[in-house]
N, C-alpha and C positions, 0 to 999 in steps of 0.2 A: 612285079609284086605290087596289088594294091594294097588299101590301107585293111580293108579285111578278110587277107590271105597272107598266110604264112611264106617261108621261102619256098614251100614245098607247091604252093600254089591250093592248099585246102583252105577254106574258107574259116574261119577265126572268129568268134565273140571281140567287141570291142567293145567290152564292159565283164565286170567281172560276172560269171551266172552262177546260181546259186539254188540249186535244186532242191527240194522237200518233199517227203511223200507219208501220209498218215493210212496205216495199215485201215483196210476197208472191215466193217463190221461183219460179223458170219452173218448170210443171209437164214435167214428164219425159217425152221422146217414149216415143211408144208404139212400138216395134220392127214395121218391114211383117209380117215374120211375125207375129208379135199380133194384128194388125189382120185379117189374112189369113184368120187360125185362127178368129178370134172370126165371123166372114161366114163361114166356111166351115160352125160348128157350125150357125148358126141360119138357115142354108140348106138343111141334112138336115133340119131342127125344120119349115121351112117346106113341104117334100118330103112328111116325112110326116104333118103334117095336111092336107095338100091346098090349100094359102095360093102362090097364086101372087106377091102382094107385102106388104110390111108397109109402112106409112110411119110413121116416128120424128118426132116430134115433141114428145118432152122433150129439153132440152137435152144429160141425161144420158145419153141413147139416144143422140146423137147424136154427144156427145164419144166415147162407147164405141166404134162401129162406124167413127165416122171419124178419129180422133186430132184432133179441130177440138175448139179449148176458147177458149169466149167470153169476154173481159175483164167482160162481163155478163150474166150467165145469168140473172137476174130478168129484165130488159129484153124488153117487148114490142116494141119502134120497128121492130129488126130481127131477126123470127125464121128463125131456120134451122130447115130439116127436112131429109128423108132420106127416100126412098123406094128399098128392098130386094129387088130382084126377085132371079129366079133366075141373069141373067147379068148384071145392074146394081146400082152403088152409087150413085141419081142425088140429088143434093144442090141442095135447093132453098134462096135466100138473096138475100139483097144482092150486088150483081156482088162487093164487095170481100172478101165473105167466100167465095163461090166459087173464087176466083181466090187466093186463100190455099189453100184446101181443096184446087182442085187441083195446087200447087205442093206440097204434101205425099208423101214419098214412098209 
């Protein structure tokens, strides 16, 4: 046993720790015009390179185009995506974040 391992041989603080955490502000909806505007640009983008769909599958892409923001954006268990066609915004997920997604205005 060293000095910062238990009998057990796990690894030990040798000082006392003292953790804190201050609840994170709700992020700010994103206004439907915003939302509108932002699909609307990279529908011309998708027009003129000839891309009939894109599918989003960073978190960030997906908070962007749909105002859907995960309490876990590291997390693999439940990935969300997003698939951007010319007349759809179809969102692929857990029923429960769907069903959030589209209660969004």
């Amino acid at each position: 046993m060293t000095p910062d391992t238990n009998s057990e041989g796990d690894l030990r603080a040798s000082f006392p720790v003292t953790l804190s955490a201050r609840p994170l502000p709700p992020s700010p909806a994103v206004p439907t015009a915003e939302l509108e505007s932002r699909i609307s640009r990279v529908r011309t983008q998708m027009s003129e390179a000839k891309l009939d769909a894109i599918v989003l599958t960073d978190p960030k892409n997906v908070q962007y185009f749909t105002g859907y923001r995960t309490l876990h954006p590291i997390t693999k268990s439940r990935p969300v995506m997003a698939v951007l066609t010319a007349e759809r915004l179809i969102v692929v997920g857990s029923l429960s974040t769907v069903k959030f997604i589209e209660g969004l205005p």
